[in-house]
The first five atom37 places (N, CA, C, CB, O) and aatype in JSON, in Angstrom:
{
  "aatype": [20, 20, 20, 20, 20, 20, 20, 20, 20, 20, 20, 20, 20, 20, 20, 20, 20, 20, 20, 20, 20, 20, 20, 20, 20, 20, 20, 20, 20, 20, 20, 20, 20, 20, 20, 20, 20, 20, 20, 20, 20, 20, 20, 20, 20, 20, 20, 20, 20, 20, 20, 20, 20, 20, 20, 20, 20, 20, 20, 20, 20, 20, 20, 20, 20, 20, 20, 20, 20, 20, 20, 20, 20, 20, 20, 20, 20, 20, 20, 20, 20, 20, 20, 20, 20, 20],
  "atom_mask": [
    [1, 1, 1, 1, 1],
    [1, 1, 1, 1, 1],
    [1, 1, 1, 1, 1],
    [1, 1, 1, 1, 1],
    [1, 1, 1, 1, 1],
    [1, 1, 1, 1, 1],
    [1, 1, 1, 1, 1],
    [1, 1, 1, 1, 1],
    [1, 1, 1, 1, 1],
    [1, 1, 1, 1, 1],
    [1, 1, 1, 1, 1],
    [1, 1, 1, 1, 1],
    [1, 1, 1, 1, 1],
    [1, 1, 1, 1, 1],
    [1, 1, 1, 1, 1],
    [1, 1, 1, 1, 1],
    [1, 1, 1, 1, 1],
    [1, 1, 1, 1, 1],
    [1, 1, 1, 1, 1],
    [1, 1, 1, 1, 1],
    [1, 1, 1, 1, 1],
    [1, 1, 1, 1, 1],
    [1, 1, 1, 1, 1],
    [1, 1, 1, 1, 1],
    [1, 1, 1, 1, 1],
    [1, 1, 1, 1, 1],
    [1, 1, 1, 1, 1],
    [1, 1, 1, 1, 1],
    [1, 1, 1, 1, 1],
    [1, 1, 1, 1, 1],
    [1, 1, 1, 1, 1],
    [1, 1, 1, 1, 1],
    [1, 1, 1, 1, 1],
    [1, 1, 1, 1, 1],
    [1, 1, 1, 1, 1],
    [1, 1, 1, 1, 1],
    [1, 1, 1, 1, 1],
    [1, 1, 1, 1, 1],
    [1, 1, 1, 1, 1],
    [1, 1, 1, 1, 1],
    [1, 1, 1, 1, 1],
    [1, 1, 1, 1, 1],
    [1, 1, 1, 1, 1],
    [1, 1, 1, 1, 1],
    [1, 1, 1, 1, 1],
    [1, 1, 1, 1, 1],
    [1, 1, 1, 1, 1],
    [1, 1, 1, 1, 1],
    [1, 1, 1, 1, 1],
    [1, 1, 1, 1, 1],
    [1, 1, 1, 1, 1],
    [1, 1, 1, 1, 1],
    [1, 1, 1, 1, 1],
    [1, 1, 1, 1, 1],
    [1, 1, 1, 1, 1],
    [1, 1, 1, 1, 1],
    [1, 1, 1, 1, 1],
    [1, 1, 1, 1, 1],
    [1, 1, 1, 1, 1],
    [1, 1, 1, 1, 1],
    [1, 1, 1, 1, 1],
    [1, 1, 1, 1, 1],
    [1, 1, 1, 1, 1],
    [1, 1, 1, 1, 1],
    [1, 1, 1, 1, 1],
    [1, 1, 1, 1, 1],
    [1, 1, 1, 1, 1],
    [1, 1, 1, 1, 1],
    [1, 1, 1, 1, 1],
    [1, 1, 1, 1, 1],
    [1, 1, 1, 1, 1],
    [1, 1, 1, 1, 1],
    [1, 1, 1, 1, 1],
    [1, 1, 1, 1, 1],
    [1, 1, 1, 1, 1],
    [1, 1, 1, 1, 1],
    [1, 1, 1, 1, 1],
    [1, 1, 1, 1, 1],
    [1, 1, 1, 1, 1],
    [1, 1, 1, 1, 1],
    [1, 1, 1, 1, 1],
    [1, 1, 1, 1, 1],
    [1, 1, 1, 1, 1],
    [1, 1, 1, 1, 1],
    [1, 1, 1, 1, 1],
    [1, 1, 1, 1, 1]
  ],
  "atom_positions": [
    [[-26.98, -9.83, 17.21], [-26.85, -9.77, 15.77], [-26.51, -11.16, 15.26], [-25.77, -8.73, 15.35], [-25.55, -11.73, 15.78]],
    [[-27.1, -11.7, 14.41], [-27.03, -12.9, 13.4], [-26.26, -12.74, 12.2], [-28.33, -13.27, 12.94], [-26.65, -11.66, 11.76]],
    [[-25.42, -13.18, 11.43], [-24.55, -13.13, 10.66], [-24.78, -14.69, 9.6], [-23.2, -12.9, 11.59], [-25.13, -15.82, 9.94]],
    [[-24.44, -14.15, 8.33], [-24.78, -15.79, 7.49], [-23.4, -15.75, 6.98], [-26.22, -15.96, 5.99], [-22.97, -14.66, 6.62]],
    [[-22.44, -17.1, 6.87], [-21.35, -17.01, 6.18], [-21.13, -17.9, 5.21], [-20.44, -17.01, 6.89], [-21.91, -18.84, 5.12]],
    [[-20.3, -17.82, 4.5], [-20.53, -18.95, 3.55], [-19.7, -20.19, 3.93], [-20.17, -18.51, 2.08], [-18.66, -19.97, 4.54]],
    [[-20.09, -21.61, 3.6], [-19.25, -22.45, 4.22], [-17.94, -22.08, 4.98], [-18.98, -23.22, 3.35], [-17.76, -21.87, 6.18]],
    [[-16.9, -22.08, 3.73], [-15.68, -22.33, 4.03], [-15.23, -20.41, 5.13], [-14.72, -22.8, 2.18], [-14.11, -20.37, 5.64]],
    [[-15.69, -19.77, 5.23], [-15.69, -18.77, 6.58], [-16.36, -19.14, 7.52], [-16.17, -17.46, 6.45], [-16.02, -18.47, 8.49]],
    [[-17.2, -19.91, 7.8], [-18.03, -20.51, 8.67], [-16.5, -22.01, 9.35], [-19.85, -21.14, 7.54], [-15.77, -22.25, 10.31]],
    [[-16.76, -22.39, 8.35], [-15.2, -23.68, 8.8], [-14.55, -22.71, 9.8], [-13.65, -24.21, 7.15], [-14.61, -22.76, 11.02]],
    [[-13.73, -21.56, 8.78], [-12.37, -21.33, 9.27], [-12.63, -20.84, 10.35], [-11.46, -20.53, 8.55], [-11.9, -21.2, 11.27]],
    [[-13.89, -19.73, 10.69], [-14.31, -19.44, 12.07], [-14.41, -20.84, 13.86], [-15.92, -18.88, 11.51], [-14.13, -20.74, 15.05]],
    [[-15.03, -22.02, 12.87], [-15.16, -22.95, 13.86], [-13.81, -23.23, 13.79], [-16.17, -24.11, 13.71], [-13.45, -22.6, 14.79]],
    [[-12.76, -23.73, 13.32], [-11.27, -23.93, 13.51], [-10.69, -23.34, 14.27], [-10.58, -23.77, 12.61], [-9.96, -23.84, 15.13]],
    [[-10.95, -21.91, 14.07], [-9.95, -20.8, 15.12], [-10.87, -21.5, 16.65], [-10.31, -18.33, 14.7], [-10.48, -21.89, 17.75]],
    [[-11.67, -21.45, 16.25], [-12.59, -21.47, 18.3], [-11.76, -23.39, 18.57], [-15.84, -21.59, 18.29], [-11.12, -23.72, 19.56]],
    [[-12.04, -24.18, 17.49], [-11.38, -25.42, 17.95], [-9.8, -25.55, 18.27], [-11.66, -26.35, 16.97], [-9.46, -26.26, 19.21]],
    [[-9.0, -24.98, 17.62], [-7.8, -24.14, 18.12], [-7.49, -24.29, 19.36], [-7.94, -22.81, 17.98], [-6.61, -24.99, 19.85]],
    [[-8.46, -23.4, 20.03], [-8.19, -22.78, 21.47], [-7.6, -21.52, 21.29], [-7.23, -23.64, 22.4], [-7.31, -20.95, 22.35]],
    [[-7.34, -20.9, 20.21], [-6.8, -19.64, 19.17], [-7.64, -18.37, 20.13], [-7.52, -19.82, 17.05], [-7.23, -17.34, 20.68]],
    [[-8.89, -18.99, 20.0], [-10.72, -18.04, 20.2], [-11.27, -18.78, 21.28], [-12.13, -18.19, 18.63], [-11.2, -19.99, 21.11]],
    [[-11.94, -18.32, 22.6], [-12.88, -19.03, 22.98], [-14.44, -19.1, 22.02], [-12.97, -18.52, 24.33], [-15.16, -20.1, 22.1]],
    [[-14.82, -17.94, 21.14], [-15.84, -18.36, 20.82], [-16.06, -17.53, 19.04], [-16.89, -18.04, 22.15], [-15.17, -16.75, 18.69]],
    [[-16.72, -17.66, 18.52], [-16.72, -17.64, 17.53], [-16.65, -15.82, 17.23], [-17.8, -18.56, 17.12], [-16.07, -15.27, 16.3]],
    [[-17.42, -15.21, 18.3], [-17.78, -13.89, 18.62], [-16.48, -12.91, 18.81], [-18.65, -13.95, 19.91], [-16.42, -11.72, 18.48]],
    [[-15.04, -14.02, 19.68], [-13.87, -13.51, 19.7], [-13.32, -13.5, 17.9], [-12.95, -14.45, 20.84], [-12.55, -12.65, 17.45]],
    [[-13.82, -14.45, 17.21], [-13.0, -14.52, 15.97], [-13.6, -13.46, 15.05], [-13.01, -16.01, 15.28], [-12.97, -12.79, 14.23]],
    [[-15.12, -13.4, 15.33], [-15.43, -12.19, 14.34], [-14.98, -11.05, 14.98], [-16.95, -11.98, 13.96], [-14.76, -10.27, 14.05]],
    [[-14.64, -10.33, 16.36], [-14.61, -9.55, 16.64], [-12.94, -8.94, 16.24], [-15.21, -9.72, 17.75], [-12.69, -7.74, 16.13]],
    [[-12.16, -9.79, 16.11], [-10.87, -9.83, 15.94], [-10.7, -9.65, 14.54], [-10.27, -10.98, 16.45], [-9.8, -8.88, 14.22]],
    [[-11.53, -10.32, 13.43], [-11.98, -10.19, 12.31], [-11.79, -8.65, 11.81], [-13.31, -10.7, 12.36], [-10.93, -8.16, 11.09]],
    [[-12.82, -8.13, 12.41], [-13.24, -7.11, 11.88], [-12.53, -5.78, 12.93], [-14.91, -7.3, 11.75], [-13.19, -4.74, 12.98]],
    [[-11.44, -5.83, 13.61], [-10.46, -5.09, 14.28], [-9.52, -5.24, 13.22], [-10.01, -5.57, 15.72], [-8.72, -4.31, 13.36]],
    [[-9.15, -6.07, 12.03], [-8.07, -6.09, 11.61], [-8.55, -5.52, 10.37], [-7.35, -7.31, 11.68], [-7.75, -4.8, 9.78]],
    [[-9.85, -5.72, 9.78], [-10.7, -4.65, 8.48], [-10.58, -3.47, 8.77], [-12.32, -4.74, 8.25], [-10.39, -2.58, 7.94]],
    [[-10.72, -3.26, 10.32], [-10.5, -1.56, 10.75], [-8.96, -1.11, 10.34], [-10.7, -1.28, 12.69], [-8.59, -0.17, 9.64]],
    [[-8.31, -1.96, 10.9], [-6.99, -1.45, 10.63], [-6.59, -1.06, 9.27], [-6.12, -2.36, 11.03], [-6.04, -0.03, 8.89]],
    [[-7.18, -2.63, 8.25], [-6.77, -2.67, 7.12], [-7.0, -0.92, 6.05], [-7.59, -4.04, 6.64], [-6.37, -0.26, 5.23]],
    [[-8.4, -0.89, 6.82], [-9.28, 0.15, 6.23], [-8.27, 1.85, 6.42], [-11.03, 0.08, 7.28], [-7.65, 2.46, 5.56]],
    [[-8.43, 2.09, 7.55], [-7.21, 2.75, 7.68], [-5.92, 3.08, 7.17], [-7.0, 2.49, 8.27], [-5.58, 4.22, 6.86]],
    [[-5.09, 1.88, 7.09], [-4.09, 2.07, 6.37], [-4.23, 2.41, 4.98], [-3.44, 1.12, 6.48], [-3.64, 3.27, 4.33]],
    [[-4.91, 1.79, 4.73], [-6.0, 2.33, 3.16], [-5.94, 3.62, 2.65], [-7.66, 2.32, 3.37], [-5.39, 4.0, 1.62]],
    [[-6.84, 4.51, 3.84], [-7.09, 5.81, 4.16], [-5.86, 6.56, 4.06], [-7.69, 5.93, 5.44], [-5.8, 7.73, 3.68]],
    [[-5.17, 6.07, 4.31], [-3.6, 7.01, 4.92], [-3.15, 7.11, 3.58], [-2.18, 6.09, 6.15], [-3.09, 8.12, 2.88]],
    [[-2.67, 5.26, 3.16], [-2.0, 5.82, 1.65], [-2.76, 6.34, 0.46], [-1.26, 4.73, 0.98], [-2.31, 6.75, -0.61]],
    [[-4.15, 6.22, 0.93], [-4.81, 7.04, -0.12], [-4.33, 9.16, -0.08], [-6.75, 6.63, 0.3], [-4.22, 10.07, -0.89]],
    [[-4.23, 8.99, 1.23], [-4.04, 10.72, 1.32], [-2.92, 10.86, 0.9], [-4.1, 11.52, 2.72], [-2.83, 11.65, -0.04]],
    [[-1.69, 10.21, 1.37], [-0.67, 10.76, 0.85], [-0.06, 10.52, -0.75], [0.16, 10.43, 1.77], [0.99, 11.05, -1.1]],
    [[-0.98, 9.53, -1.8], [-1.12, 9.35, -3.17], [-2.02, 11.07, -3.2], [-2.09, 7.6, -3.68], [-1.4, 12.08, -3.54]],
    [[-2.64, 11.09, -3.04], [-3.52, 12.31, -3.08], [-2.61, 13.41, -2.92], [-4.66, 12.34, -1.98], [-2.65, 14.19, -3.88]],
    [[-1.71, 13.76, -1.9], [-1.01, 14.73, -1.55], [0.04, 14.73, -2.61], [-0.58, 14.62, -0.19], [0.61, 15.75, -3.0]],
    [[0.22, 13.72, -2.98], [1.7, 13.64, -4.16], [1.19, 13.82, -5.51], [2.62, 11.97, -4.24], [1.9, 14.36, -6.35]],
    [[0.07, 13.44, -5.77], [-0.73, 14.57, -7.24], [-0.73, 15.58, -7.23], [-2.06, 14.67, -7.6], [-0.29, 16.21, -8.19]],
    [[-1.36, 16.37, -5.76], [-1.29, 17.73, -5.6], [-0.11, 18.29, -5.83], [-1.65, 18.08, -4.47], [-0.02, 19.36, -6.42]],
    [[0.88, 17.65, -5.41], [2.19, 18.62, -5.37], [2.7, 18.33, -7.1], [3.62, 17.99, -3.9], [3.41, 19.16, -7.67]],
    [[2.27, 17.17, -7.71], [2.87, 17.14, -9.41], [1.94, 18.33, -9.67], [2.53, 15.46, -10.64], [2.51, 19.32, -10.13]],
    [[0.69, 18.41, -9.47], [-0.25, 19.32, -10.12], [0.32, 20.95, -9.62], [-1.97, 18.9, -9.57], [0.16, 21.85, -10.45]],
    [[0.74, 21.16, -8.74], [1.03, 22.73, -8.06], [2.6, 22.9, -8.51], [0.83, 22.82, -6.03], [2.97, 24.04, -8.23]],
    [[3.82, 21.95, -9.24], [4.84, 22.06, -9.49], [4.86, 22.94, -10.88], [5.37, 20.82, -9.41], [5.75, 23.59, -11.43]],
    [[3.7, 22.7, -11.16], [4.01, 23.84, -12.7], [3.39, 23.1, -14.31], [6.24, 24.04, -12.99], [2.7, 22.08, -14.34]],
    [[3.64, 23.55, -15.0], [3.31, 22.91, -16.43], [4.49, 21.9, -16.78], [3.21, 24.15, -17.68], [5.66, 22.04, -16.44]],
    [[4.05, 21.04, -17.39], [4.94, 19.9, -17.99], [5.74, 20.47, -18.89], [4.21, 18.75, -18.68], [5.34, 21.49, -19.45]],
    [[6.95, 19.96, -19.17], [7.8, 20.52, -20.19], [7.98, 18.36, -20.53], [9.58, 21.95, -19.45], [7.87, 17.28, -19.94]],
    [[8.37, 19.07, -22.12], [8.97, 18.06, -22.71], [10.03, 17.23, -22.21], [9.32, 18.47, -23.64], [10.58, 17.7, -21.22]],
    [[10.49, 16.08, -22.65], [12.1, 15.92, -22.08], [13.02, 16.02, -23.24], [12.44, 14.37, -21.31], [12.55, 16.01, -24.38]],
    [[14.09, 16.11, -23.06], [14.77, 16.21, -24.66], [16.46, 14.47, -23.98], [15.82, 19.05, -25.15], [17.66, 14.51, -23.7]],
    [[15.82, 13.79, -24.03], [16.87, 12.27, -24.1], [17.94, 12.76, -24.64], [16.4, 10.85, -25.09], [18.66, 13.16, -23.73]],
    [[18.38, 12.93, -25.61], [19.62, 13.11, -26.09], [20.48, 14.27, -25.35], [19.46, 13.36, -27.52], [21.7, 14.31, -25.53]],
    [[19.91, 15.11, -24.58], [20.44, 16.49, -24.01], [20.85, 15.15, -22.56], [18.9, 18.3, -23.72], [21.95, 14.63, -22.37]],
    [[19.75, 14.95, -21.86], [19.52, 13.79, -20.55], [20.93, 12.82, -20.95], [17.63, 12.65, -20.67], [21.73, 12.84, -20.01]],
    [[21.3, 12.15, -21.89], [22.18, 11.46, -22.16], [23.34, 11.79, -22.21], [21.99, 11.04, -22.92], [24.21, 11.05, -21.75]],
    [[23.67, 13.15, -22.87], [24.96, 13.84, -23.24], [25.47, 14.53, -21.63], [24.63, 15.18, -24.65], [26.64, 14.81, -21.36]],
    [[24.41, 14.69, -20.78], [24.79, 15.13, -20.06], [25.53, 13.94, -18.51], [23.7, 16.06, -20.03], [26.37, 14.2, -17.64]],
    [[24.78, 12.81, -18.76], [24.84, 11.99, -18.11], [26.49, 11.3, -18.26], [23.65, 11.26, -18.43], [27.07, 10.78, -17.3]],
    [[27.21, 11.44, -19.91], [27.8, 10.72, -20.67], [28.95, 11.88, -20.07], [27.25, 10.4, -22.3], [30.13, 11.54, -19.98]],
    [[28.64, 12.84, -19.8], [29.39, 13.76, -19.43], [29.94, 13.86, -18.11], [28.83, 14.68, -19.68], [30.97, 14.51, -17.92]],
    [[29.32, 13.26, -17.18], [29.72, 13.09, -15.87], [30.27, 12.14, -15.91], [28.9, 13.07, -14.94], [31.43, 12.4, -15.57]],
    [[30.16, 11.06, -16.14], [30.46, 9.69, -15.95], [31.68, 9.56, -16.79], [29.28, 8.7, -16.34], [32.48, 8.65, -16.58]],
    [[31.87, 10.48, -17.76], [33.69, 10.65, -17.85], [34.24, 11.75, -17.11], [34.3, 10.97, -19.41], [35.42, 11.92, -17.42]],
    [[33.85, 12.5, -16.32], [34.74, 12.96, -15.75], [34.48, 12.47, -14.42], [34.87, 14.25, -15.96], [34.97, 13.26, -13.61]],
    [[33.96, 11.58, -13.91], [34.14, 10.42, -12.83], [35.0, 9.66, -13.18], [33.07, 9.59, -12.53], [35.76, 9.31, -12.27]],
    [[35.2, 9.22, -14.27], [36.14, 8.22, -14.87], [37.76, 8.78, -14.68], [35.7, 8.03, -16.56], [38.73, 8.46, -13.98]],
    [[37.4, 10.01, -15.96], [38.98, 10.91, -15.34], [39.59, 10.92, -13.82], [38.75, 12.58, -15.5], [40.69, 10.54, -13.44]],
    [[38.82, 11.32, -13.3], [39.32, 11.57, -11.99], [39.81, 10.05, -11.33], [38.09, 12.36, -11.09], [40.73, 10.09, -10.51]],
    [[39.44, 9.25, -11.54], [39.73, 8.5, -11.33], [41.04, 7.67, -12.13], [38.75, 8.23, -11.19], [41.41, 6.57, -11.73]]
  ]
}
């Protein structure tokens, strides 16, 4: 298989083999594209579990409003009787 790259991937490929990094250019693409696999993968994964965490907002029920001032009074409410106790 023949491959065309554009300059500066073509450089960085001959660098790694001048290195001593790679014996040959074939180790750098091959290593290349072991780490796209990986990349790809990990990809895959957090795509499922973004996917799995919609599902579960979507299967939790209908949205309700929020009401802030209830969220606040109640918050304002603990945090003095954390205070008290203390």
């Amino acid at each position: 298989m023949n491959i065309s790259l554009p300059l500066h991937l073509e450089t960085l490929v001959k660098t790694k083999v001048e290195s001593g990094l790679y014996t040959s250019a074939s180790d750098v693409m091959q290593e290349a594209l072991k780490l796209l696999e990986e990349r790809d993968h990990l990809n895959s994964l957090k795509f499922e579990s973004l996917r799995q965490d919609v599902q579960k907002g979507v299967d939790s029920g209908e949205a309700a409003p929020l009401n802030i001032d209830a969220i606040k009074a109640r918050g304002n409410a603990r945090l003095a009787a954390h205070l008290n106790k203390n």
